[in-house]
C-alpha positions as CSV (number, residue, x, y, z in Angstrom):
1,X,124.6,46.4,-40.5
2,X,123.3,44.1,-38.4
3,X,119.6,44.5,-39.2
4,X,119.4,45.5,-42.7
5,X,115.7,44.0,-43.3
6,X,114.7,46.2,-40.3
7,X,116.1,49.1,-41.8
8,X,114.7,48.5,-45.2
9,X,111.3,48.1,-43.6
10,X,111.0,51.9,-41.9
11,X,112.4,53.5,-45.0
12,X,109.4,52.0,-47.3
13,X,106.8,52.9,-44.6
14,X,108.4,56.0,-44.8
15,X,108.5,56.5,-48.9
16,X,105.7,54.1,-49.0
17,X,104.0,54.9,-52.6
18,X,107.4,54.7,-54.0
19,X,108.3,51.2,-53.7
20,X,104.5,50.0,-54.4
21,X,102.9,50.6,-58.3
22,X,99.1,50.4,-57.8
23,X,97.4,48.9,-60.4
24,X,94.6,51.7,-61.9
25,X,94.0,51.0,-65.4
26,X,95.0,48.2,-68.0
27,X,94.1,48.0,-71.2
28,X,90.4,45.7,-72.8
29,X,91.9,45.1,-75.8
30,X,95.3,44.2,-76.8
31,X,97.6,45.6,-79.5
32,X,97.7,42.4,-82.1
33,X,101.4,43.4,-82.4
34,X,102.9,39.9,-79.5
35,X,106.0,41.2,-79.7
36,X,105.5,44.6,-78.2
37,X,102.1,44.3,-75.8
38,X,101.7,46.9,-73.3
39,X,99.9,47.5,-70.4
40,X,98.0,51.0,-70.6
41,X,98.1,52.4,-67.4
42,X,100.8,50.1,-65.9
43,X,103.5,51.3,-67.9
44,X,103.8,53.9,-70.0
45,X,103.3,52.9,-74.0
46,X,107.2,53.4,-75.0
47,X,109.5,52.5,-71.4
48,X,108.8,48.8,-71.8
49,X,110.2,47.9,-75.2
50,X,112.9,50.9,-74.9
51,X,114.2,49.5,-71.3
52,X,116.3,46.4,-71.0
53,X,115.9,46.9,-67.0
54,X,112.3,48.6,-66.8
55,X,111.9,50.9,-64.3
56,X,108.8,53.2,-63.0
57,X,109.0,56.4,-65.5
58,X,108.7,59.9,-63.5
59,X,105.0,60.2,-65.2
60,X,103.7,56.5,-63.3
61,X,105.4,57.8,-59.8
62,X,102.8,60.9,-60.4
63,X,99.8,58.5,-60.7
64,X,100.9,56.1,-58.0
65,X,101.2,59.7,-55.5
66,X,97.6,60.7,-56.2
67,X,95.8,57.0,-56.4
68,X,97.7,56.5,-52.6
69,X,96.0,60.0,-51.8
70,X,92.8,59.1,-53.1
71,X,93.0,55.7,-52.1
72,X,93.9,57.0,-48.5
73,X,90.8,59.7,-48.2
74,X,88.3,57.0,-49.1
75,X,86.3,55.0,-46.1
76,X,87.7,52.3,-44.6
77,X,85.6,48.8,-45.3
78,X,85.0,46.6,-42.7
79,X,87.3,43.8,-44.1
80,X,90.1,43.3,-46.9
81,X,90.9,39.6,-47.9
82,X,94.1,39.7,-48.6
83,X,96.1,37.7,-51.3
84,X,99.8,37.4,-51.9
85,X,100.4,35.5,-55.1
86,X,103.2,34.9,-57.7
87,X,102.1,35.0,-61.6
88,X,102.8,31.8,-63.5
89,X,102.1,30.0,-60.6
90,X,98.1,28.6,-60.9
91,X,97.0,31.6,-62.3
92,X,93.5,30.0,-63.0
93,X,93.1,28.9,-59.6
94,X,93.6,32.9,-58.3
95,X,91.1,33.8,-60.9
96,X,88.8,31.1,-59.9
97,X,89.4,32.1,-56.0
98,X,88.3,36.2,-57.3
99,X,85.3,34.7,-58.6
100,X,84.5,32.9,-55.7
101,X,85.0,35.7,-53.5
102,X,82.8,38.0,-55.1
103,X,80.1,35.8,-55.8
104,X,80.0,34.3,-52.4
105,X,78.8,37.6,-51.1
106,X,76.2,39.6,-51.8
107,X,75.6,43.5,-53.0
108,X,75.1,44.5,-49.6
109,X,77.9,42.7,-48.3
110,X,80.8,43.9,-51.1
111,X,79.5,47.4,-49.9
112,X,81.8,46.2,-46.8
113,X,84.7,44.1,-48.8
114,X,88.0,45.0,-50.1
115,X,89.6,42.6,-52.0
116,X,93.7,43.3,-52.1
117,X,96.2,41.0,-54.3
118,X,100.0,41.7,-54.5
119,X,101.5,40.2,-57.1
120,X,104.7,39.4,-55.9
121,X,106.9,38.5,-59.5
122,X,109.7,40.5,-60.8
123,X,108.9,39.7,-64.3
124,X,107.2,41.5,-65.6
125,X,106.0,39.9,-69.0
126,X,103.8,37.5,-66.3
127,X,102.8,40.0,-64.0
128,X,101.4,42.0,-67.2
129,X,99.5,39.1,-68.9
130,X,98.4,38.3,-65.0
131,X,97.0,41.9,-64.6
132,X,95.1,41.6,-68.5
133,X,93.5,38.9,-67.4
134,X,92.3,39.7,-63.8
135,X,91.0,43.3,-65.4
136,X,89.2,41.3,-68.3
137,X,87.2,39.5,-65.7
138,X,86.9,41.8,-63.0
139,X,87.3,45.2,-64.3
140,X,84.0,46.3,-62.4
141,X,85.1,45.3,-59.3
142,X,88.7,47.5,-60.0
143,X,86.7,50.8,-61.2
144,X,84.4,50.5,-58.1
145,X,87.5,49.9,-55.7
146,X,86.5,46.7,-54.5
147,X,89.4,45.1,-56.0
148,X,93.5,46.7,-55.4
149,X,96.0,44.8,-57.3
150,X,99.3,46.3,-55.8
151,X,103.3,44.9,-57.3
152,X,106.6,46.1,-55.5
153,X,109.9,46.4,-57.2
154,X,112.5,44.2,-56.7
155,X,114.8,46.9,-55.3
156,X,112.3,46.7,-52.2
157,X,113.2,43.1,-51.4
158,X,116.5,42.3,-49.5
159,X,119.2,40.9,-51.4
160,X,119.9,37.8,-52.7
161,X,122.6,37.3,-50.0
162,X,119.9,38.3,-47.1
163,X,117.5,35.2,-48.6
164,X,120.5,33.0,-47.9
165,X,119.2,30.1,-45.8
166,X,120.9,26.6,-44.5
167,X,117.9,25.1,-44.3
168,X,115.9,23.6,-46.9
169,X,112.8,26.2,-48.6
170,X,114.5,29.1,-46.6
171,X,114.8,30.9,-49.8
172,X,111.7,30.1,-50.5
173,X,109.8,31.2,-47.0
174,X,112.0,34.4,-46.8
175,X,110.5,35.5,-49.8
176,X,106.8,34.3,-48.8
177,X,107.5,36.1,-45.5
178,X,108.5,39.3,-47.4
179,X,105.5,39.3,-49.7
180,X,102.9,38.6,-46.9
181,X,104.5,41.9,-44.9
182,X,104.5,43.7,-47.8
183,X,100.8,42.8,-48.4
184,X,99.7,43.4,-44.7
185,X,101.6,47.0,-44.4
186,X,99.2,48.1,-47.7
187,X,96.2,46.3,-46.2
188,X,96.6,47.9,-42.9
189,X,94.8,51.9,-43.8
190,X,91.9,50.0,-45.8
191,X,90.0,48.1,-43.2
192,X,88.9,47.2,-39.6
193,X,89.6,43.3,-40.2
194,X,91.9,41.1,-42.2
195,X,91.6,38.2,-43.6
196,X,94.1,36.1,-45.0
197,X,93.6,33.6,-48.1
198,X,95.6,31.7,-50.0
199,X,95.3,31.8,-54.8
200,X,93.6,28.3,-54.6
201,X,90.5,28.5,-52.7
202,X,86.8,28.2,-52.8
203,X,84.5,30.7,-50.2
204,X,81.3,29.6,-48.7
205,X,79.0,31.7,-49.5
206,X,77.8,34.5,-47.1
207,X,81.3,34.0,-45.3
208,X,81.1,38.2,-44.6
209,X,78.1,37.8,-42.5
210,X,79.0,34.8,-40.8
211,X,82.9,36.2,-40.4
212,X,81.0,39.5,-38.7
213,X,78.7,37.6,-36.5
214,X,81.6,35.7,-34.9
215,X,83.5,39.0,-34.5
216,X,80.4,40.4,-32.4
217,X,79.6,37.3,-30.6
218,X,83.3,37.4,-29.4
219,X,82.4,41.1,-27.5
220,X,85.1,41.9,-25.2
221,X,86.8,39.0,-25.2
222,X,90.2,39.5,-26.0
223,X,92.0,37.7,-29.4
224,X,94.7,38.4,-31.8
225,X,93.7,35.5,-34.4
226,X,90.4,33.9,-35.2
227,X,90.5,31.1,-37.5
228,X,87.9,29.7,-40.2
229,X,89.8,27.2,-41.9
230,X,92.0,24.6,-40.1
231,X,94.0,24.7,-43.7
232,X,97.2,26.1,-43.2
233,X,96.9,29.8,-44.1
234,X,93.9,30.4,-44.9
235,X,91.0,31.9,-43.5
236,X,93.4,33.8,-40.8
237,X,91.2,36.9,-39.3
238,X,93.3,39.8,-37.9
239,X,92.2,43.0,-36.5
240,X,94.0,45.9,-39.2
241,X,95.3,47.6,-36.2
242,X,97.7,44.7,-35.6
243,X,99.1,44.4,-39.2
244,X,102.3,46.8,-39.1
245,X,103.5,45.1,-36.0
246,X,102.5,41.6,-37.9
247,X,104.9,42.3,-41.0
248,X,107.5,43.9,-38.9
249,X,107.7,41.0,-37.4
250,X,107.4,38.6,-40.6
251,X,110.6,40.8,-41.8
252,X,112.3,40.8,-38.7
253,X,112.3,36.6,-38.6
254,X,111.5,36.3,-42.3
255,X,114.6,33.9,-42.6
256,X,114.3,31.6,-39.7
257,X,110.6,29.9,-39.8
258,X,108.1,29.3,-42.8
259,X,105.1,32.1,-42.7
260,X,102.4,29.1,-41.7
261,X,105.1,28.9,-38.4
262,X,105.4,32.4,-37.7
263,X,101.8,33.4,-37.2
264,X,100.8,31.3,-34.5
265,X,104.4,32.6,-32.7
266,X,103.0,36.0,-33.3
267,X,99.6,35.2,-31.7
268,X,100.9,33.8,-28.5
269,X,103.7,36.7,-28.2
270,X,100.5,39.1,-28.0
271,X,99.0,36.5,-25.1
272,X,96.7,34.3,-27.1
273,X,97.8,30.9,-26.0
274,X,95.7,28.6,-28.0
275,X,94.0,29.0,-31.3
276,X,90.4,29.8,-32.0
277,X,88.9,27.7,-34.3
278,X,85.5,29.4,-35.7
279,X,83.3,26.1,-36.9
280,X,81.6,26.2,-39.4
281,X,84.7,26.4,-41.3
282,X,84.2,29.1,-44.6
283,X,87.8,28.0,-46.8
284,X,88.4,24.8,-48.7
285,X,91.3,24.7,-51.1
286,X,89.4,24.4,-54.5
287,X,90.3,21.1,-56.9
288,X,89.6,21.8,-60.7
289,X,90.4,19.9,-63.9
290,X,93.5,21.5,-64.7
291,X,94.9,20.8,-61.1
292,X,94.7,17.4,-62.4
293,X,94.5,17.3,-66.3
294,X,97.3,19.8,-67.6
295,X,95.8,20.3,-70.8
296,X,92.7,20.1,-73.0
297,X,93.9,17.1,-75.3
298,X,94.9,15.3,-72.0
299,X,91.1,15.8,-70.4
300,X,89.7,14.6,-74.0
301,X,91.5,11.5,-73.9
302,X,91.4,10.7,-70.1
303,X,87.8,10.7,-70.4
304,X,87.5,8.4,-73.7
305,X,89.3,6.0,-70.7
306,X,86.2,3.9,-68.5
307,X,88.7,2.5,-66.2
308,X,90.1,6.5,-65.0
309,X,88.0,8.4,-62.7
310,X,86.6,11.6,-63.5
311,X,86.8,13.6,-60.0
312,X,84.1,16.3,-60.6
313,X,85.6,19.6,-59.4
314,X,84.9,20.0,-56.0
315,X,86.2,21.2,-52.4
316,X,87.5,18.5,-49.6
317,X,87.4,19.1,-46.0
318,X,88.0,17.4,-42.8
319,X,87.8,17.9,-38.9
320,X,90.3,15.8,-38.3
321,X,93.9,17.2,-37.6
322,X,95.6,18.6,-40.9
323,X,99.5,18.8,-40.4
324,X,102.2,21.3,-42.8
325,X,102.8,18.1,-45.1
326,X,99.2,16.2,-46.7
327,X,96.3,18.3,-46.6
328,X,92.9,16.7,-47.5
329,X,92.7,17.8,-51.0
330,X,95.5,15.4,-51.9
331,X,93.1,12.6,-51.3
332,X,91.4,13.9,-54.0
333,X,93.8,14.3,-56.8
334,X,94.8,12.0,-59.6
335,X,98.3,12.0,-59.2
336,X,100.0,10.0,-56.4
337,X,99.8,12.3,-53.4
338,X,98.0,11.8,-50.4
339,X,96.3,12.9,-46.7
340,X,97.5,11.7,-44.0
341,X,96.8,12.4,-40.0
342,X,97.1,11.1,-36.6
343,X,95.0,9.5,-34.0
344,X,91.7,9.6,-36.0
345,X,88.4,9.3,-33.4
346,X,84.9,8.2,-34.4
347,X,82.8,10.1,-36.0
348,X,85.4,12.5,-37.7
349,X,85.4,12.6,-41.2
350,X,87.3,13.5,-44.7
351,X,84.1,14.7,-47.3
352,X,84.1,15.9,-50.9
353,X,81.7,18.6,-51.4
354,X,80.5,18.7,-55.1
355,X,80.5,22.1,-57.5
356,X,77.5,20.5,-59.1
357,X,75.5,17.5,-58.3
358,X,76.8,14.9,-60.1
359,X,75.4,11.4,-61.7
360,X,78.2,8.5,-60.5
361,X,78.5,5.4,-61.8
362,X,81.2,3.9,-59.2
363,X,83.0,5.2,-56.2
364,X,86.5,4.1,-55.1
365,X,88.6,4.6,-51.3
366,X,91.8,3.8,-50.8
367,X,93.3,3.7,-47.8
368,X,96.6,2.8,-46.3
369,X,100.0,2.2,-48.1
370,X,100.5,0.7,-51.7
371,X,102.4,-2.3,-50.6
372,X,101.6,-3.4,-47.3
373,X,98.6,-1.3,-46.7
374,X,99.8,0.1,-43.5
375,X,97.9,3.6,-41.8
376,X,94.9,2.3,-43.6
377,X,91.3,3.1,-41.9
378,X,90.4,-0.3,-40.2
379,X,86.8,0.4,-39.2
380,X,85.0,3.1,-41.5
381,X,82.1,3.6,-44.0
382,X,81.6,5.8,-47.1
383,X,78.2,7.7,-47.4
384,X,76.7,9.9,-50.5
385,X,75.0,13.2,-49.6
386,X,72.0,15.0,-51.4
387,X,70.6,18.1,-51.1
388,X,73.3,20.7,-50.4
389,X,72.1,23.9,-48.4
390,X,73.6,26.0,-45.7
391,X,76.9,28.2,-44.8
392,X,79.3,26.6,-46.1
393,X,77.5,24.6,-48.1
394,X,76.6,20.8,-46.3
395,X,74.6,18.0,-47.6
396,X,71.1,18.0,-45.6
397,X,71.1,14.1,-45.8
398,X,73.4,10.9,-46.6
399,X,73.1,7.7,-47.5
400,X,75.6,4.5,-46.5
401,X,77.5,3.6,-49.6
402,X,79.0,0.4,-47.4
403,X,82.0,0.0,-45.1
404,X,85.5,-0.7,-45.9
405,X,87.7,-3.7,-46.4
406,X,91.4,-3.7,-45.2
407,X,91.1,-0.1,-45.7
408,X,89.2,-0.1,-48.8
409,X,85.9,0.1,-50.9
410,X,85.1,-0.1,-54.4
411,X,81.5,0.3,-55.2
412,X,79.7,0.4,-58.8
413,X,76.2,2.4,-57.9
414,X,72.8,1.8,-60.1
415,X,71.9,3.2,-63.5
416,X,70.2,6.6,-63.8
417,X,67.7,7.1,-60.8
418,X,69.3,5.1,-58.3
419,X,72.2,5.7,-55.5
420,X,74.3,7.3,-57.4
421,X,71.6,10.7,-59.2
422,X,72.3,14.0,-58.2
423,X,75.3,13.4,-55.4
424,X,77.0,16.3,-54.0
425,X,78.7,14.9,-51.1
426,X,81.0,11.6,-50.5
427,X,81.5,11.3,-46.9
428,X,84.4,8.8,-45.8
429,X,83.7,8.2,-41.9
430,X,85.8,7.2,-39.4
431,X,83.8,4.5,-37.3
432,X,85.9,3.6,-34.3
433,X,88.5,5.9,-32.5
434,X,92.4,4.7,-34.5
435,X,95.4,5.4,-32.7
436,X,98.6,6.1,-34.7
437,X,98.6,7.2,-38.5
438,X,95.6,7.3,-41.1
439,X,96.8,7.7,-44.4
440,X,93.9,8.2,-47.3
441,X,95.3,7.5,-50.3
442,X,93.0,8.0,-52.9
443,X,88.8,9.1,-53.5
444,X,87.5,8.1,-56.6
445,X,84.9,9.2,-58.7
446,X,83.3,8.4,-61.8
447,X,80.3,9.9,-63.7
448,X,78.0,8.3,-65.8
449,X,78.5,8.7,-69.4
């Protein structure tokens, strides 16, 4: 067969709550007995322990059948974020991105939100420990339907043979590919609009409202894809109507281009040329401790350390261009990674936005390479901003920390009172248009003690 993918696709639209078990029900507490934990509701109390190869019992396929006809009859909401995300890889950061999601939008708005996650893992020791842990903290948003955790077998994916690849990743972005159409055939019969997000991110808040004036503004103007994030995948807005034809396509070239490659194809084969960039932009990948500190005896002894920055969690964000390889959040990590772009002009800007206000003692750039400091900013200044207010969240005024040297600044700021009280934002500005690379190596922070 030439097409097997193809094929496979129309028989699960056809037998659709057959190759999808809907998350209902999973157990608050859990049996003290490690060796055999179950998930109530997931799988039945016995098939797991019994089954070397477990496999839906006959009494699950009877509750998946009537939560698809119940979940069918109920009224469609105007949007479902969708999330496609494999268990074991940052869990904390999807659980942090739930909890931004919900709390970034108000009663009224939720009444309006549908939150879908597919958990796209074949083991299913992770996906049950995943599934615990997102019903511990968000069990009231699963009763009331706002959140659908959906799983498909791993009979429904192609083979291993069809996720062969010559290219580097193809394994890896045939399977992404898969997931996402998986995810976007389910999402399809719950909503008007779709939004697209990656496990790792943090919502401005009111992002609903300001996602639905856009929508309106745009009238009768014709779009396939409106976008409010210039990061990659997220914050990708599609009209529900367009989803089947979306993951038909995502399984029909799932092997030849990366999913971040695929959707702009998709937009300009349905006559939307260029992109439409919605400022303000609503989605920031999210930085957190453990992105950076892999346990807690490592972020006890790191901070006994004066001479290693703390890096207060926070989002990064830029309006400069972001390419498929250093985004801006690597500018913020410990670790050696790095944002880089390309013809920089003045006035643009790379800015850490805060959780919390925090009380800095010193503030480091880096800028350009290691070792010969090449792509490093030649005319810029670093500014602190107070005050944050707005959607998303911006600092209502700044103050000029000082400009760089050969691409750098390293600035100790007053005791308690002073410069450094209560800063939410650290703006690094570009002063004077740069033609060729910009690479920004590393920003430093460090609280007061």
């Amino acid at each position: 067969m030439r097409c097997p993918i193809r094929h496979r696709f129309f028989t699960f639209l056809a037998i659709g709550p057959l190759w999808l078990f809907i998350i209902v029900k999973v157990p608050k507490e859990i049996e003290n007995d490690q060796n055999v934990e179950e998930t109530r509701g997931l799988m039945p109390q016995d098939s797991y322990s019994r089954r070397k190869d477990p496999r839906p019992s006959d009494d699950w396929e009877d509750l998946t059948f009537k939560y698809m006809k119940k979940s069918q009859q109920r009224r469609k909401t105007w949007l479902a974020v969708g999330i496609s995300f494999v268990p074991g890889e940052g869990q904390k950061n999807l659980l942090h991105t739930l909890a931004s999601l919900f709390r970034a939008s108000s009663k009224g708005e939720q009444k309006h939100l549908t939150v879908l996650v597919h958990l796209a893992d074949s083991d299913f020791t992770r996906l049950r420990k995943t599934v615990e842990q997102i019903a511990g903290l968000f069990s009231p948003q699963i009763l009331a339907g706002k959140l659908v955790l959906i799983h498909t077998p791993s009979d429904a994916y192609p083979t291993a043979g069809e996720f062969r690849d010559e290219a580097d990743g193809g394994n890896f972005y045939s399977k992404q590919n898969v997931d996402h159409a998986f995810l976007m055939s389910v999402a399809a019969k719950l909503s008007d609009y779709f939004l697209l997000l990656d496990h790792h991110v943090f919502c401005a808040p009111g992002f609903i409202t300001h996602i639905r004036r856009k929508v309106e503004a745009m009238g009768s103007h014709p779009w396939v894809l409106l976008e409010f994030s210039n990061l990659g995948l997220l914050g990708k807005l599609f009209r529900s109507r367009d989803l089947p034809l979306l993951a038909h396509f995502l399984l029909l070239f799932s092997r030849n281009k990366p999913l971040d490659r695929l959707i702009p194809h998709f937009r300009t084969l349905l006559a939307q040329k260029s992109p439409l960039l919605c400022r303000p932009f609503l989605f920031y990948h999210r930085l957190s401790y453990y992105t950076v500190h892999h346990s807690h005896k490592a972020r006890a002894a790191w901070s006994k350390d004066p001479f290693i920055p703390d890096n207060p969690p926070g989002a990064v964000f830029t309006d400069m261009q972001v390419f498929d390889v250093h985004f801006p959040w690597e500018a913020y990590t410990l670790d050696e990674s790095f944002f880089w772009t390309y013809n920089a002009s003045a006035g643009s800007h790379l800015t850490v936005i805060l959780n919390h206000p925090a009380n800095l003692s010193r503030v480091q750039v880096l800028t350009g390479t290691v070792m010969e400091g090449k792509f490093a900013l030649e005319k810029g200044r670093v500014e602190l901003g107070y005050e944050p207010q707005g959607v998303p969240q911006y600092c209502s005024s700044y103050s000029a920390l000082g400009g760089l040297l050969q691409g750098q600044l390293d600035q100790e700021l007053g005791v308690e009172g002073g410069m450094g009280h209560e800063v939410s934002c650290v703006k690094l500005v570009v002063a004077a248009d740069q033609a060729g690379g910009l690479l920004v190596r590393h920003i430093y922070l460090w609280e007061q003690s």
